[in-house]
C-alpha positions as CSV (number, residue, x, y, z in Angstrom):
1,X,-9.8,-28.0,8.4
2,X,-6.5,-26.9,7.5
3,X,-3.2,-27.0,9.2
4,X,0.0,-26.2,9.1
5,X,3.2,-27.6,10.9
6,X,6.1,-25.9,12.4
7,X,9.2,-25.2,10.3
8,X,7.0,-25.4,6.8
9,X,6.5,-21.3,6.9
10,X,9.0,-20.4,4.4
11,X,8.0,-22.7,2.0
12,X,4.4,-22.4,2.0
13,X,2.4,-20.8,-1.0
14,X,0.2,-18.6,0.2
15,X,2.4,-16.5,2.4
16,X,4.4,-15.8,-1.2
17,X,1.4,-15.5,-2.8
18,X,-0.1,-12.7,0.3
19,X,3.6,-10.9,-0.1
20,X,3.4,-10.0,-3.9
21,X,-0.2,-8.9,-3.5
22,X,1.0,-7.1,-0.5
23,X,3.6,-5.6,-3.3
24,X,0.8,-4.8,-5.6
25,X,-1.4,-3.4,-2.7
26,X,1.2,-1.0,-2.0
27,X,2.0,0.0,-5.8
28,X,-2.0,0.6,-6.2
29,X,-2.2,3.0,-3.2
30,X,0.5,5.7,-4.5
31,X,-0.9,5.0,-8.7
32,X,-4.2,6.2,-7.4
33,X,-2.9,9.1,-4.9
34,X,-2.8,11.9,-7.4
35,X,-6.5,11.0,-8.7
36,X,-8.1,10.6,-5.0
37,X,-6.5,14.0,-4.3
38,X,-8.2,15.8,-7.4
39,X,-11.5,15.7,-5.8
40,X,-12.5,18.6,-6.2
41,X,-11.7,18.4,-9.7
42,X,-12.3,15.0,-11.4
43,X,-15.5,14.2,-12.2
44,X,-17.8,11.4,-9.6
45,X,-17.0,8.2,-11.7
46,X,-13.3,8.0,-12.0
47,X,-12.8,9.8,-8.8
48,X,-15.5,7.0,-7.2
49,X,-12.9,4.4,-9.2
50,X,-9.7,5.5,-7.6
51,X,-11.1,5.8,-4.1
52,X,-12.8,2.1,-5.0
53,X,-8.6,1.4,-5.6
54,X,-7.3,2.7,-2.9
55,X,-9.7,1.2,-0.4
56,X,-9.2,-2.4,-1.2
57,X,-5.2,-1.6,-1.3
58,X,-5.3,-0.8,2.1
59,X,-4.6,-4.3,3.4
60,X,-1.2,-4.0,1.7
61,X,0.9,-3.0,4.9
62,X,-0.9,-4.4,7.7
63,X,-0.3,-8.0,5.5
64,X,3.3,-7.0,5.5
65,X,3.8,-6.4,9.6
66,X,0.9,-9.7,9.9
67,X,3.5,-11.8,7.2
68,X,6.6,-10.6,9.4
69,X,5.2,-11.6,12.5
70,X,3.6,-14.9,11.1
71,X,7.4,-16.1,9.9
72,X,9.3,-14.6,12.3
73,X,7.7,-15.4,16.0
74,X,7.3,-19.3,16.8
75,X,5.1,-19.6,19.8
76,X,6.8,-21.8,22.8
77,X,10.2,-21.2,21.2
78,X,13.1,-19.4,22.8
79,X,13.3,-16.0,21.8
80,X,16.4,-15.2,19.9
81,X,19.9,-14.6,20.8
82,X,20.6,-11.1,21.0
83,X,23.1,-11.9,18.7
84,X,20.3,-13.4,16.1
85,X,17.9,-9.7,16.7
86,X,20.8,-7.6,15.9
87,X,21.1,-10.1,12.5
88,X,17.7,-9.4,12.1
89,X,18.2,-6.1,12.6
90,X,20.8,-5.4,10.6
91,X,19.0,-7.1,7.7
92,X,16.1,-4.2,7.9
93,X,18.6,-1.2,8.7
94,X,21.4,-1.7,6.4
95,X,18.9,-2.0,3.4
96,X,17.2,1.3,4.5
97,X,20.7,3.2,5.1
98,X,21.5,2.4,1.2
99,X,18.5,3.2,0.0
100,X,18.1,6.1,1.8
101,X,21.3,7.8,0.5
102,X,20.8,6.4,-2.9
103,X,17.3,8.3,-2.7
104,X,19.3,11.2,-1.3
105,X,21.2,11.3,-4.5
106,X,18.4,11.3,-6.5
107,X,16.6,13.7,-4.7
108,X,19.6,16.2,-5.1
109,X,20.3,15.7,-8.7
110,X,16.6,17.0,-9.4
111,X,16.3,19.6,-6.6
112,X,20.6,20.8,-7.5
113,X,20.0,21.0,-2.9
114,X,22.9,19.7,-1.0
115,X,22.7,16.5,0.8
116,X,22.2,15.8,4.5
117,X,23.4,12.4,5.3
118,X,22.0,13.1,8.7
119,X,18.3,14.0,7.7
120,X,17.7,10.0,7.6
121,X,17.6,10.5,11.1
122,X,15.1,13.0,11.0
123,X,12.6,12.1,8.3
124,X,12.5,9.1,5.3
125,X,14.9,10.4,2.4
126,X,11.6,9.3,0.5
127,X,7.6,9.0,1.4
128,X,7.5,5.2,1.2
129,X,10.2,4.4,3.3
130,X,8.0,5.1,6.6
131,X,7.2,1.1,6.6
132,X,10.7,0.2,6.8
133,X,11.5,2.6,9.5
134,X,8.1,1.3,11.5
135,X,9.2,-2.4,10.8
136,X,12.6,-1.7,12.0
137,X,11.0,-0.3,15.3
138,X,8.6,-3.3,15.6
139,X,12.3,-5.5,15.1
140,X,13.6,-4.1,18.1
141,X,10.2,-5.4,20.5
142,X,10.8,-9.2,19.2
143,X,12.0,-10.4,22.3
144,X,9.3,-8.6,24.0
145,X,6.5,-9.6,21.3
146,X,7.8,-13.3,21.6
147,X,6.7,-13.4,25.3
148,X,3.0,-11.7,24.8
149,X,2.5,-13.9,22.2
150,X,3.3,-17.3,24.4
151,X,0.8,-15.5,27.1
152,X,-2.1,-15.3,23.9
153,X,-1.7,-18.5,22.8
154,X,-1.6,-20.2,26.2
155,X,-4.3,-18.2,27.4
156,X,-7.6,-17.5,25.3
157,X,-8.8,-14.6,27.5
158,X,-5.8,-12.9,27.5
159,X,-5.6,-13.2,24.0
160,X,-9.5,-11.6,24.0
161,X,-8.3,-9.1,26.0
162,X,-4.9,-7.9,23.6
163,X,-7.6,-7.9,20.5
164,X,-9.9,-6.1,22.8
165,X,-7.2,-3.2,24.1
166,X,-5.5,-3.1,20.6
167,X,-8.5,-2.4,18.6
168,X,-9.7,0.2,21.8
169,X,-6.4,1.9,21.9
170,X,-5.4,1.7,18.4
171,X,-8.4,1.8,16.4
172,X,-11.1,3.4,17.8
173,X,-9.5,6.8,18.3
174,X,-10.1,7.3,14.0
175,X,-13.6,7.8,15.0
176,X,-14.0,8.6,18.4
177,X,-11.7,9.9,21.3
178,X,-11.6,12.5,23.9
179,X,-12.8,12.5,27.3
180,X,-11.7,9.7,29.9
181,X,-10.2,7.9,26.7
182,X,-8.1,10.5,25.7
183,X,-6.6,11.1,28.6
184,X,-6.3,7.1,29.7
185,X,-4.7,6.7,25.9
186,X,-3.7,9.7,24.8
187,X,0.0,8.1,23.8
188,X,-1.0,5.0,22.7
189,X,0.3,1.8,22.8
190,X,2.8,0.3,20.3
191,X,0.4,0.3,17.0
192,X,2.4,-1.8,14.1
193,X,3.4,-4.5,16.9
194,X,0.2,-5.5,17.5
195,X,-0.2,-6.6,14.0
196,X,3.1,-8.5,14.3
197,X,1.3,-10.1,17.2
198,X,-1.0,-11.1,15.3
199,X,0.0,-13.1,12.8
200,X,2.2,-14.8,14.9
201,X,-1.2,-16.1,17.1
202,X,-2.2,-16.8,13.8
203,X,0.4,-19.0,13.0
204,X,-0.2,-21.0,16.4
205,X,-3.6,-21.2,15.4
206,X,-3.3,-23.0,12.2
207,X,-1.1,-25.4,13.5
208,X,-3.1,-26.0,16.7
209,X,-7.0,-25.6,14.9
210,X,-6.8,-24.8,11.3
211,X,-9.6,-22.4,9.7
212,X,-13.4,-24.0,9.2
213,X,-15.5,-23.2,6.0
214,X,-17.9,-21.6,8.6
215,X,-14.7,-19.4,9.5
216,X,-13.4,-18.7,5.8
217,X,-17.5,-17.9,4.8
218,X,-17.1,-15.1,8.0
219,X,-13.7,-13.7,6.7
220,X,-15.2,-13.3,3.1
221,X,-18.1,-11.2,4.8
222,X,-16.1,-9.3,7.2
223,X,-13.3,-8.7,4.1
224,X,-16.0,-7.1,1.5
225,X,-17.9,-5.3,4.0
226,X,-14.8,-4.1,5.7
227,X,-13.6,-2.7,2.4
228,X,-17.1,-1.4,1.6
229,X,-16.9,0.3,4.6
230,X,-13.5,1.8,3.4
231,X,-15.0,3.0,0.0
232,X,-17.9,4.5,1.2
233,X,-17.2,6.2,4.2
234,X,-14.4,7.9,2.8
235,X,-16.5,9.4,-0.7
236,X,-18.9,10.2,2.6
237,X,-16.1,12.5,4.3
238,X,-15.0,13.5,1.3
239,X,-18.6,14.6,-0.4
240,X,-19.2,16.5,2.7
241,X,-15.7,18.6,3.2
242,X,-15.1,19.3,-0.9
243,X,-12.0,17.6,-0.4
244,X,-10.3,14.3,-0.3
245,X,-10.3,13.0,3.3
246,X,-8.5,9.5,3.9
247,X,-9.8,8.9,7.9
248,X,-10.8,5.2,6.5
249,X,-7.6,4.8,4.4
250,X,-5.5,4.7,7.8
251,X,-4.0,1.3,8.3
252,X,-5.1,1.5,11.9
253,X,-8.5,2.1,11.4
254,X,-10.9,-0.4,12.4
255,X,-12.1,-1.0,8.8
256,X,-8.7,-1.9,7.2
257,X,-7.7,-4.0,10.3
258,X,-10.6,-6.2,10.2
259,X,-10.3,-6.2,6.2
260,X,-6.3,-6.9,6.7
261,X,-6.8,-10.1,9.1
262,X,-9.8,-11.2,7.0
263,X,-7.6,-11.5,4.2
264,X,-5.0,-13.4,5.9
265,X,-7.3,-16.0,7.1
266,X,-8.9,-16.2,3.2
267,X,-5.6,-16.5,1.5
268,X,-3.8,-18.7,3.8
269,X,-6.9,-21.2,2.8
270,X,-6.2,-21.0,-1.0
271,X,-5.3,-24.2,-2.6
272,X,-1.6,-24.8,-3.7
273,X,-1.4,-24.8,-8.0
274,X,1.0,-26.3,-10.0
275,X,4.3,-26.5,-9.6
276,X,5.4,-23.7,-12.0
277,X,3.1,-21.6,-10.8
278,X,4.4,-22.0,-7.2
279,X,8.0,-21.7,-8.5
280,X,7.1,-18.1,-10.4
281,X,4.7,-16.9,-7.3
282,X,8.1,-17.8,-5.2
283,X,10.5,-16.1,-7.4
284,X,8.4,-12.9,-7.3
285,X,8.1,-13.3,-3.9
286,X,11.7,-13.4,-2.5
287,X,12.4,-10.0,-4.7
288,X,9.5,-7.9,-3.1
289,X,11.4,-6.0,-0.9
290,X,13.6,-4.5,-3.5
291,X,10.4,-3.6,-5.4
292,X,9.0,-1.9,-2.6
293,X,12.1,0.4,-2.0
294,X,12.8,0.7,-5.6
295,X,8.6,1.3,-7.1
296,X,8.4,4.9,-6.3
297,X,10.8,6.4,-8.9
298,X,9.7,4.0,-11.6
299,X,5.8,4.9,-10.6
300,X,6.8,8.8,-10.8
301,X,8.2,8.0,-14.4
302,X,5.8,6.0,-15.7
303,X,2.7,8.0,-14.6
304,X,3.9,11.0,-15.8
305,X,4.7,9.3,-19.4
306,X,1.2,7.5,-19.7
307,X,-0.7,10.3,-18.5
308,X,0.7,12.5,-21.8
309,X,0.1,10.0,-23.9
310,X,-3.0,8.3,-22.6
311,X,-7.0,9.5,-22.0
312,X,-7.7,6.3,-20.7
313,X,-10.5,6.4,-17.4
314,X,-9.1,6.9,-14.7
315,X,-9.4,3.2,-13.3
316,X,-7.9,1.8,-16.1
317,X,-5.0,4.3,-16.0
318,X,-4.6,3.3,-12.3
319,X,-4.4,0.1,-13.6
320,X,-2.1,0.4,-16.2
321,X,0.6,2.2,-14.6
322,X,0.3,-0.4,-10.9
323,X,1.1,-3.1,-14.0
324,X,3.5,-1.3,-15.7
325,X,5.6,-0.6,-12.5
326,X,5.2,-3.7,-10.7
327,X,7.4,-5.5,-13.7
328,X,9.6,-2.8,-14.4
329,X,10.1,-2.9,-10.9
330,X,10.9,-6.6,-11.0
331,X,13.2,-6.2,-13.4
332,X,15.5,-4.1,-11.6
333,X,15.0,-6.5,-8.5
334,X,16.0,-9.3,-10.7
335,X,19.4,-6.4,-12.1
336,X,19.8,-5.9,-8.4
337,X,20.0,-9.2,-6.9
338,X,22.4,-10.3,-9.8
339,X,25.0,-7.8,-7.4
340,X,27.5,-9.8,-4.4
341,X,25.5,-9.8,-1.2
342,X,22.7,-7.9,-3.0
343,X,20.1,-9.6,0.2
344,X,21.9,-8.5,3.0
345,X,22.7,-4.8,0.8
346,X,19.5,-4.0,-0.5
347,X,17.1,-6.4,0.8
């Protein structure tokens, strides 16, 4: 069995180890965008090796909302001060207001369109910046999310019954709804939190229990077929509509939830390596954030640059630019948090 203790969360390996392939996840699902979208037009095999890409990525968000809840909720422990969730707060939103307007900028000088300040407000100044406004949202429930999760870990059949109406009411409706259901949960219930809630139980559950072999051989199972399940019923939808149809990609959807979890419970079982390694995994790890926000210009640049100078497959290109970006990426992060208060700034 293996356990962990209260207080140890920040230091242990594998949750540094889940964030940068979180990082990596998240890279690999925008380098293979533009090939899953040239259905129509790329031959089977490297359109088959995109969607193959793309589908195992999709664990790369629900880690990050599974990893935030995992480090931030403590079961049994007082919820924080409202002074302590604006901190927290703040540390999400002011991060996203620089970046935002920074992206704003950037967005202008190519497009010579004026800038709304304002828009933020509307829409993300840029695509990938969705996550930060859902994770800012999920923030503001802590309080709230602190108190289901002492009800699921004191009470195993209420904790059934959450996994139960999330997957019904969150899930489920990628592939069936209408009826009764839609009308009972046509608005849904709050979808990212529930993976928040989750990896705090988790948390509780390898202090309390630890994870059996007979547990991690189930996750390994329910991860590959999950991920099958990603991979083939998308080039399914896809085969029959001519067209690139991402149903399976959502980060909802029943596949990549199951897949998502199943991960969490295999990698927080991974043994700890050497010190160095464990130094360099952590040093990657406490710059991922700035990655994220800062991977999608260097992605756009470096794609377009290997893909006029490069006839590589298309797997390997995918490949080559995720690799590419993620440490051109770290190398700003590493520029950027050489700047005063560059953590509370820019994350």
């Amino acid at each position: 069995m293996s356990k962990i203790t209260n207080g140890m969360e920040s230091n242990i390996y594998w949750i540094d180890l889940c964030r940068v392939i979180a990082t990596l996840g998240v890279i690999a699902i925008h380098a293979s965008a533009d090939s899953f979208y040239q259905f129509s037009t790329l031959d089977t095999g490297n359109w088959l090796s995109a969607n193959a890409i793309d589908s195992i990525s999709r664990i790369s968000v629900p880690l990050f909302f599974l990893l935030s809840g995992f480090l931030i909720i403590t079961p049994h422990r007082s919820a924080p001060s409202l002074k302590g969730l604006l901190r927290r707060i703040q540390r999400i939103a002011l991060p996203l207001i620089i970046w935002s307007t920074l992206f704003l900028f950037y967005t202008s000088y190519y497009t010579r369109e004026s800038i709304d300040f304002f828009s933020i407000l509307q829409s993300p100044a840029m695509y990938h910046l969705w996550f930060v406004y859902a994770l800012l949202g999920v923030y503001l429930l802590i309080p709230i999310l602190q108190k289901i999760t002492d009800l699921l870990v004191e009470r195993v059949d209420y904790a059934i019954y959450f996994l139960v109406l999330f997957f019904i009411v969150n899930c489920l409706p990628f592939y069936w709804q209408g009826g009764l259901y839609g009308l009972v949960f046509d608005k849904g219930l709050p979808s990212y939190a529930g993976y928040f809630v989750f990896g705090a139980y988790f948390k509780s559950y390898l202090a309390t229990k630890g994870v059996s072999q007979f547990q991690v051989f189930i996750a390994l199972v329910a991860f590959i077929t999950s991920s099958l399940i990603t991979f083939l019923y998308t080039w399914m939808l896809s085969d029959r509509y001519d067209m690139a149809i991402q149903t399976a990609y959502e980060y909802l959807s029943p596949n990549v939830f199951i897949a998502s979890i199943s991960f969490m419970v295999l990698i927080s079982q991974i043994k700890t390596p050497s010190f160095s390694t464990q130094k360099a995994v952590s040093f990657v790890s406490e710059k991922t954030f700035v990655i994220y926000f800062v991977h999608v210009v260097v992605l756009d640049k470096i794609s377009n640059a290997l893909a006029s100078n490069t006839e590589l497959p298309t797997g390997l290109f995918i490949i080559l630019v995720l690799i590419v970006t993620f440490f051109i990426s770290l190398i700003l992060a590493i520029g950027v948090r050489m700047l005063p208060k560059s953590r509370l700034v820019f994350g």
